[in-house]
C-alpha positions in Angstrom: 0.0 0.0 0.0 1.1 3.6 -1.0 2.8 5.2 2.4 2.6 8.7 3.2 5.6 10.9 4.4 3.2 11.7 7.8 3.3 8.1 8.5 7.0 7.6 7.8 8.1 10.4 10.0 6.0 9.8 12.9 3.1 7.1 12.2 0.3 8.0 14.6 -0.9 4.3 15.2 2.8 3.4 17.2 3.2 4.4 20.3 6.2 6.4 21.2 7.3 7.5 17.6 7.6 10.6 19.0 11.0 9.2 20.1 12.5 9.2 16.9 12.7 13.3 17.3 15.2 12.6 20.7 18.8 12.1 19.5 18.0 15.4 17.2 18.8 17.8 20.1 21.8 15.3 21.3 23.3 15.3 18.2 23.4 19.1 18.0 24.1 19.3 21.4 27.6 17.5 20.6 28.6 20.4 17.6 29.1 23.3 20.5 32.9 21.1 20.9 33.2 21.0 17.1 36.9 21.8 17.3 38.0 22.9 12.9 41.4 21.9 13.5 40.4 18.2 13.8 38.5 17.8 11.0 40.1 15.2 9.6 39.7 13.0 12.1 35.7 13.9 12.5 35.5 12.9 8.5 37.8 9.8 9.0 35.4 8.2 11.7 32.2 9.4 10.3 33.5 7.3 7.3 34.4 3.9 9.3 31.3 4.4 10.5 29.3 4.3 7.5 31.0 1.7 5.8 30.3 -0.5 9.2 26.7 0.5 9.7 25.0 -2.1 7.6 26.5 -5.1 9.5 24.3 -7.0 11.5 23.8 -10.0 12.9 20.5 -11.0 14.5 21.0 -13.5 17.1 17.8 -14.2 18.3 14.4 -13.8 17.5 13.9 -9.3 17.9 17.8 -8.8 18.9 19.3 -7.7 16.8 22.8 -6.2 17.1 25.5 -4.1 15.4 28.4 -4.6 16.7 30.9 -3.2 14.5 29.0 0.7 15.3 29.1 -0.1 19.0 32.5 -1.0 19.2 34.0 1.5 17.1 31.1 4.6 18.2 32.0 3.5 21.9 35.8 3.8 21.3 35.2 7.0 19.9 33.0 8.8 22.5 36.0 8.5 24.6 38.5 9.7 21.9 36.6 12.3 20.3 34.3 13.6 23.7 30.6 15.1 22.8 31.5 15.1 18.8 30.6 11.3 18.6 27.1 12.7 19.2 26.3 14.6 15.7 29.0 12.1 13.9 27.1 9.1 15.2 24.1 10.9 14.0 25.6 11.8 10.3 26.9 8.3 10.2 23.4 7.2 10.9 22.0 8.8 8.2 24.6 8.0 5.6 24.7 4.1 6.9 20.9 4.2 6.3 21.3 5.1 2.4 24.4 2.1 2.2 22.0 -0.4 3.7 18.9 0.7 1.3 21.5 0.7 -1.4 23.2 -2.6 -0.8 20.1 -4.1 0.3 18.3 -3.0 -3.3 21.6 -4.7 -4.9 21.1 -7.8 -3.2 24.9 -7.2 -2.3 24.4 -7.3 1.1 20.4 -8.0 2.2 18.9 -6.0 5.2 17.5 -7.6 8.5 15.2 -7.1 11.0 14.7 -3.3 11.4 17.3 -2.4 8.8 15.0 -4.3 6.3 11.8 -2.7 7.3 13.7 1.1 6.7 14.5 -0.2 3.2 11.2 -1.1 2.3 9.7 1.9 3.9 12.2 4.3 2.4 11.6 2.8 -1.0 7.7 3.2 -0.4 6.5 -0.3 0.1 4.5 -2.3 2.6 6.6 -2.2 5.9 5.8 -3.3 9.9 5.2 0.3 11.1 6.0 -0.3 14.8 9.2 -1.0 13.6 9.4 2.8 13.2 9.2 3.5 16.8 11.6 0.8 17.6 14.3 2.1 15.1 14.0 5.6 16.8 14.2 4.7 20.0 16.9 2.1 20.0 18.9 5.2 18.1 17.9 7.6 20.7 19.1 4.5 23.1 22.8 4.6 21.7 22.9 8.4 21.9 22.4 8.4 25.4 24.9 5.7 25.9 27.3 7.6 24.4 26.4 10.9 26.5 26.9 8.7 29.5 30.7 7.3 28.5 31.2 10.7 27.6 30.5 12.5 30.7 31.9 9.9 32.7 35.0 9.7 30.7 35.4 13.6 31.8 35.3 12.5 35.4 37.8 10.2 34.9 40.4 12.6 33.6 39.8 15.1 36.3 41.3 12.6 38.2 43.7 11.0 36.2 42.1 7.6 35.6 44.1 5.9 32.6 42.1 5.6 29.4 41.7 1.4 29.6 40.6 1.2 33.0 38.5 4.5 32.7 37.1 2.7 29.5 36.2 -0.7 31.0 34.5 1.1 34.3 32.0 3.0 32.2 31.1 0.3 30.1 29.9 -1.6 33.1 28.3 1.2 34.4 26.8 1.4 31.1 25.1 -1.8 30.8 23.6 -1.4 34.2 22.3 2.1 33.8 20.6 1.1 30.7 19.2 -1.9 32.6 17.6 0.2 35.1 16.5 3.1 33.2 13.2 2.0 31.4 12.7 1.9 27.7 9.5 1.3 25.6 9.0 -0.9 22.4 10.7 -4.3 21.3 14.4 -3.1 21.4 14.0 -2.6 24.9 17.4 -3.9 27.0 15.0 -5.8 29.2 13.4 -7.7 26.1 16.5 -7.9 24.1 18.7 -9.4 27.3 15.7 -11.7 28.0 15.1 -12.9 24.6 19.1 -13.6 23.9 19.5 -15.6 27.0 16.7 -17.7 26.2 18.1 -18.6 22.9 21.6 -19.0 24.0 21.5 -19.5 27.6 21.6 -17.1 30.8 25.6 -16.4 30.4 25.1 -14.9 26.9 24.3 -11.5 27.9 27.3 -11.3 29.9 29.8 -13.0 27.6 28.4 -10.0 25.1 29.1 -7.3 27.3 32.5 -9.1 27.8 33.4 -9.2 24.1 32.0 -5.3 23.3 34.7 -4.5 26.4 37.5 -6.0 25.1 37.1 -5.0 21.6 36.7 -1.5 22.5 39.8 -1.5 24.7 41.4 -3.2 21.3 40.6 0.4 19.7 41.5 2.5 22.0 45.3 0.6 22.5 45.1 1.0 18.7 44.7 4.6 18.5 46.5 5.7 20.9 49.8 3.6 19.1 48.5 4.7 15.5 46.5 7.3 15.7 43.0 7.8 13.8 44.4 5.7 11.4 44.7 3.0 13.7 41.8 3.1 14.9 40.0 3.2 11.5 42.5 0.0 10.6 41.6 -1.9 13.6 37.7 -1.0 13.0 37.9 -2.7 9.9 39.9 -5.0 11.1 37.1 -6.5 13.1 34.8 -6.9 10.0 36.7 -10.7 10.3 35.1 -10.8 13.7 31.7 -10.0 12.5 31.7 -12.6 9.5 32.9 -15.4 11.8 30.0 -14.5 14.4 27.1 -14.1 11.6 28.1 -17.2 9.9 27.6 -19.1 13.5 24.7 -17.5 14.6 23.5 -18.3 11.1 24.4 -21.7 11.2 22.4 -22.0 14.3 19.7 -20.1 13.1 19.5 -22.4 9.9 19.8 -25.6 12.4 16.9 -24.2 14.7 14.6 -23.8 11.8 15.6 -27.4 10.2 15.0 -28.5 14.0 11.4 -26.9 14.2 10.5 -27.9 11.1 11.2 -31.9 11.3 9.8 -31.7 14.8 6.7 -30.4 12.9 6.6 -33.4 10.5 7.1 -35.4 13.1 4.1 -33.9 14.6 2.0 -34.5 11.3 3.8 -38.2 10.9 2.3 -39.2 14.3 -1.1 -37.3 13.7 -1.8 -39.2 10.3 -0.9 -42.7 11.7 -2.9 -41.7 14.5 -6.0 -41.2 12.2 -4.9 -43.9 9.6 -5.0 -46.1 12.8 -8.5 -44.9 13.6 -9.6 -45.2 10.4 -8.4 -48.6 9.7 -10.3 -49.8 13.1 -13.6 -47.7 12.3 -14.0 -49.4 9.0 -14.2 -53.4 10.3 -16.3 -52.0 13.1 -18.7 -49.6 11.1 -18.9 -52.3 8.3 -20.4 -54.5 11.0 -22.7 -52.0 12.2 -23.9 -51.1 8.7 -24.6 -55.0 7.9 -27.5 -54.6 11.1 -28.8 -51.2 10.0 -29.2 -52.9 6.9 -31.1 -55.2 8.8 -33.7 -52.3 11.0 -33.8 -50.3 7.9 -35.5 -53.5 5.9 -38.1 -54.6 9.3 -38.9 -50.9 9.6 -39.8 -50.8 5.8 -41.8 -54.0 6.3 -43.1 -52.7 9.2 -44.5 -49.9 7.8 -46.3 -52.1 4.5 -47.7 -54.2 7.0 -49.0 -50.8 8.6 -50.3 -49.7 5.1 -52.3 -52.8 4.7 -53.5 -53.1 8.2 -57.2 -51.4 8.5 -57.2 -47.4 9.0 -57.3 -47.1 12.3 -55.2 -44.9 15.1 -52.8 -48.4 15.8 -51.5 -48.7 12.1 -50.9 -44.8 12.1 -48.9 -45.1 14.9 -46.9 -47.9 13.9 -46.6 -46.3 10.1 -45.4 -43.2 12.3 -42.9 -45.6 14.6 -41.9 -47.5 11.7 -41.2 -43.8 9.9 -38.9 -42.8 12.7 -36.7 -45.9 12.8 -36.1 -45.7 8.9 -35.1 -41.9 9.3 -33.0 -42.7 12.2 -31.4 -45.9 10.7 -30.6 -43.8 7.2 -29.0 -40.4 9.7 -26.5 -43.4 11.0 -26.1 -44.9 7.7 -25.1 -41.0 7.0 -22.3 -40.9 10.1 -20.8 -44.5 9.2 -20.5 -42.7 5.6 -18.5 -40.0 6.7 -16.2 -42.3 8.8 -15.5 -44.7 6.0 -15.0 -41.8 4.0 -12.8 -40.2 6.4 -10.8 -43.8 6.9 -9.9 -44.5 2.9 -7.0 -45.3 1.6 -5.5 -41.3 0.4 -3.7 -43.0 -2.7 -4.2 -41.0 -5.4 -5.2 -42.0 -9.4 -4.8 -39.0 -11.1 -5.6 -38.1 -14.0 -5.7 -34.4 -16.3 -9.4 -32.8 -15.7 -11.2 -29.8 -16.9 -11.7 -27.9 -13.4 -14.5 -26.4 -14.2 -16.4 -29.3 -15.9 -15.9 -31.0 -12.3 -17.3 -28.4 -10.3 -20.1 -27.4 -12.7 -21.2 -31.6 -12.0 -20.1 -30.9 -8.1 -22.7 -28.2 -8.5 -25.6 -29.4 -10.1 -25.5 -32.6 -8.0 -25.8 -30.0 -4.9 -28.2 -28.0 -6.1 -31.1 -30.2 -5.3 -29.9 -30.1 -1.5 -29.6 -26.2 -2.2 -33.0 -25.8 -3.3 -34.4 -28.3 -0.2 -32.9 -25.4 1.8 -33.8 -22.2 -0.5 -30.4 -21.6 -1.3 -29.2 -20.9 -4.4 -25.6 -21.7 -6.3 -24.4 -19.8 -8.3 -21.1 -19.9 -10.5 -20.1 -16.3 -10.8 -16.0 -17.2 -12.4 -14.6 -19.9 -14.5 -11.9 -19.6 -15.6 -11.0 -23.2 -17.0 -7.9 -25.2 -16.3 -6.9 -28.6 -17.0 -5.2 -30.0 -13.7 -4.5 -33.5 -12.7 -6.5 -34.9 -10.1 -8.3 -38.1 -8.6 -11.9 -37.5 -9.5 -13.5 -39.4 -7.4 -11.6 -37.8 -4.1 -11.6 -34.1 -5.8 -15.5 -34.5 -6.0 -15.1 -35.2 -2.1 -13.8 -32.2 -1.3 -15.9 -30.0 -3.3 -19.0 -31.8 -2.1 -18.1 -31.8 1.5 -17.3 -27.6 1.2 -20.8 -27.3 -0.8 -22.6 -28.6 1.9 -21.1 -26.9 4.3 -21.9 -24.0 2.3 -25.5 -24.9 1.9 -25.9 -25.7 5.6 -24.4 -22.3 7.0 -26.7 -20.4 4.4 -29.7 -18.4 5.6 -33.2 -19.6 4.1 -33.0 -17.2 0.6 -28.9 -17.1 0.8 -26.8 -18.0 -1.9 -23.8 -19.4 -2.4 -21.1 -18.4 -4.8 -18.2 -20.9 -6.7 -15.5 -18.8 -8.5 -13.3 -21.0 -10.0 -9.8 -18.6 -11.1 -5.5 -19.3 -11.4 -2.2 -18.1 -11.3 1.0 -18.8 -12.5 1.1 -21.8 -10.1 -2.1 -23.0 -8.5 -5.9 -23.4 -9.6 -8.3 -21.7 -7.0 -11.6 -22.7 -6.4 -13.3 -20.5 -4.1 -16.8 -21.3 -2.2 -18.5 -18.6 -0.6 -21.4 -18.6 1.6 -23.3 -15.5 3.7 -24.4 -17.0 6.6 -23.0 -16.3 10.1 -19.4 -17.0 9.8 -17.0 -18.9 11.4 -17.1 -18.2 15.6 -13.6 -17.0 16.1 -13.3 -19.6 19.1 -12.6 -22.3 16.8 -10.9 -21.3 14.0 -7.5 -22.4 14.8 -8.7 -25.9 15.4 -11.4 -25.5 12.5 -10.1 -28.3 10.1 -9.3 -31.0 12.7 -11.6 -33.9 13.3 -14.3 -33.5 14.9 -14.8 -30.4 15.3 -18.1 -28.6 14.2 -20.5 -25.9 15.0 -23.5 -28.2 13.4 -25.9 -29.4 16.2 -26.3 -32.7 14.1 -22.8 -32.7 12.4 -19.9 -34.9 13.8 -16.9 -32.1 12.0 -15.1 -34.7 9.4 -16.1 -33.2 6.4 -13.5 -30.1 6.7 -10.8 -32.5 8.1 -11.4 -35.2 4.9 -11.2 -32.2 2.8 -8.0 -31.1 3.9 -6.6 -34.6 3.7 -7.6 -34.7 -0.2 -6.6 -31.8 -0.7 -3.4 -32.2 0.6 -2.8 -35.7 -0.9 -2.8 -33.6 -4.1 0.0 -31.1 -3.0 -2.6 -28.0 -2.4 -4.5 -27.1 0.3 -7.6 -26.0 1.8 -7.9 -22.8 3.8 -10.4 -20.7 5.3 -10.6 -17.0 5.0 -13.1 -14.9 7.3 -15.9 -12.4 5.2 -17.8 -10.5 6.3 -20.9 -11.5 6.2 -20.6 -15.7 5.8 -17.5 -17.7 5.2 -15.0 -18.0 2.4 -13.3 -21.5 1.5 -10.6 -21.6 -1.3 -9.2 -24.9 -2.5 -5.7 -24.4 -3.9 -4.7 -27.0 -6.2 -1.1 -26.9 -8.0 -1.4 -26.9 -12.1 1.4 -29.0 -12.5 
């Protein structure tokens, strides 16, 4: 969706974007020390910074960190005093165009909040809280760098040696920000939280251990070389950085490979599960239909014998009796149906089909039940496809999401079929507008057993599913307003 430039400065939906105005007056703050002789040196780290800014690793799930700009923005507050402020801040702004750049390129893709700033400076769809949480984790490093600076101009009223000066504040820098609360995602709290959960309770720590040492590596560097030292040894730890993102991406990469077979090891057990079920259902209901077969036939004799008997009030009663028991003994015959159904064997024999020719037979064969209930179909797309399907299950599917249809329909409704494509899948879409799904049980809406039908026993959405999937596509539901909307996705090839 088109964004305006009201929303990408301060978006009035997130809380806190205000935030993103707060390293402004710090960074301006810093130029009254802008000392003309040392311009060199301002434009030499401004620079490193840059180049550095678009290196980032993510290590967990929302923490995200840059560790080349702390270490070498951190070594410079106490080098350079309250001008780190407004060259942080240029840096910032220049690092931003090199990450939309590279990340455009595909040379070097964006991350996490990085990646949302590229798509929202290039106009596109973007998260917009991330907007808040960009501005205040900048704000955040600002007023860690105020901190080392003031409390680097303690230490040389009294003579404190740079190192040791350098490794006190960074403590008290981690536990200020600790204490001091922050809103949004990026906050310490979260981010500590979140990290040690991923990579255990001494992570945090062994963090704050390495951004120590590495910025006591600077410093020792520029105070042998210089500002070109410094700037050597910054990029210098670009080695660091690629060792670190190729482990935590390694780990990332064997976390998601470890979710995902855990998840078809989840679906493994769940299909034997029903497979199992199924299997046992069928002897037993096969069984059970043989003696239905049985009541249904005396109830049908029953009733001729009541049709023959002389008209009085006993032979209507048994006619009536004999009624009942032949309606009751066909609504079981209905359930076994749907259980033998649900229990077949899911191999496929397919075959290449007109798509539409199957649902306009999938329609007419419901429209008798549609017109029992004064509901009407109606096919309002085709756009035809050949795709290669079982018929015999496809027909399954569409017949169990017609009824479904036709059951949730209002006495006048409708129900539409648009049958349409893509480039990779057939779609065919069934839409009814009757009260909708109850939100309550839509995350569980395709498993067995679950319906909202007073009579229903919920195994014609979970069959569907299975038939669907068998083929490689899927069926999902997506809420309207008013009624229900059910696509089946079907691949082409």
């Amino acid at each position: 969706m088109p964004v305006s430039w009201t929303d990408r400065i301060s978006p009035r939906e997130v809380p806190f974007s205000w935030a993103r105005f707060g390293h402004v007056p710090l960074a301006l703050a810093g130029l009254f020390w802008f000392d003309p002789a040392a311009w060199r040196t301002y434009a030499l780290f401004t620079a490193v910074l840059t180049v550095v800014w678009p290196f980032c690793i993510v290590m967990a799930d929302g923490v995200e960190i840059y560790f080349l700009v702390a270490w070498t923005s951190a070594a410079g507050a106490y080098l350079l005093g309250p001008m780190i402020l407004p060259i942080y801040w240029v840096a910032g702004f220049f690092g931003f165009v090199l990450i939309v750049v590279l990340d455009g390129s595909r040379l070097l893709p964006a991350t996490g909040l990085a990646a949302q700033s590229a798509r929202r400076a290039r106009g596109e769809t973007y998260d917009v809280e991330s907007v808040a949480d960009g501005d205040v984790r900048h704000t955040r490093a600002l007023a860690e760098h105020v901190l080392r600076v003031a409390l680097a101009a303690l230490a040389a009223r009294w003579d404190v040696p740079l190192i040791p000066t350098a490794i006190a504040c960074e403590a008290l820098v981690v536990v200020l920000i600790r204490v001091v609360p922050i809103p949004g995602r990026m906050a310490p709290e979260q981010t500590t939280a979140r990290l040690a959960a991923a990579l255990g309770q001494a992570m945090p720590l062994a963090t704050a251990v390495l951004h120590t040492t590495i910025v006591c590596f600077l410093l020792v560097s520029a105070r042998s070389g210089g500002p070109l030292g410094l700037a050597a040894a910054s990029l210098s730890t670009l080695v660091l950085h690629f060792i670190l993102r190729r482990l935590s991406d390694t780990r990332l990469e064997s976390e998601r490979q470890r979710a995902a077979l855990v998840a078809m090891q989840d679906e493994l057990a769940r299909r034997e599960r029903l497979a199992t079920i199924g299997q046992t259902a069928s002897s037993v209901f096969h069984q059970i239909a043989r003696h239905h077969g049985a009541v249904g036939m005396y109830a049908h004799l029953i009733a001729r014998a009541g049709e023959a008997a002389p008209a009085d009030g006993l032979a209507a009663t048994v006619r009536e009796h004999a009624g009942r028991i032949a309606a009751s003994v066909e609504e079981a015959n209905h359930v076994i149906d749907e259980l033998l159904r649900f229990g077949q064997d899911r191999t496929l024999h397919a075959y290449p089909h007109s798509l539409v020719e199957l649902v306009d037979e999938c329609v007419a064969a419901a429209v008798p039940r549609g017109t029992a209930s004064s509901v009407r179909l109606d096919v309002t797309q085709r756009d035809d496809m050949i795709v290669p399907v079982d018929k015999r299950k496809l027909v399954q599917v569409l017949d169990n999401l017609l009824d479904n249809a036709i059951d949730a329909s209002p006495v006048g409704g409708r129900v539409e079929i648009a049958v349409t494509h893509d480039d990779a899948s057939a779609h065919v879409a069934v839409r009814d507008y009757g009260s909708g799904v109850p939100e309550r049980i839509r995350a569980r809406l395709f498993s067995p057993f679950c319906t909202t039908k007073p009579d229903g026993i919920g195994l014609g959405l979970a069959l569907a599913r299975e038939l669907a999937e068998a083929h490689g596509g899927q069926v999902r539901y997506e809420p309207t307003d008013p009624g229900a909307l059910f696509v089946l996705d079907l691949p082409l090839g």
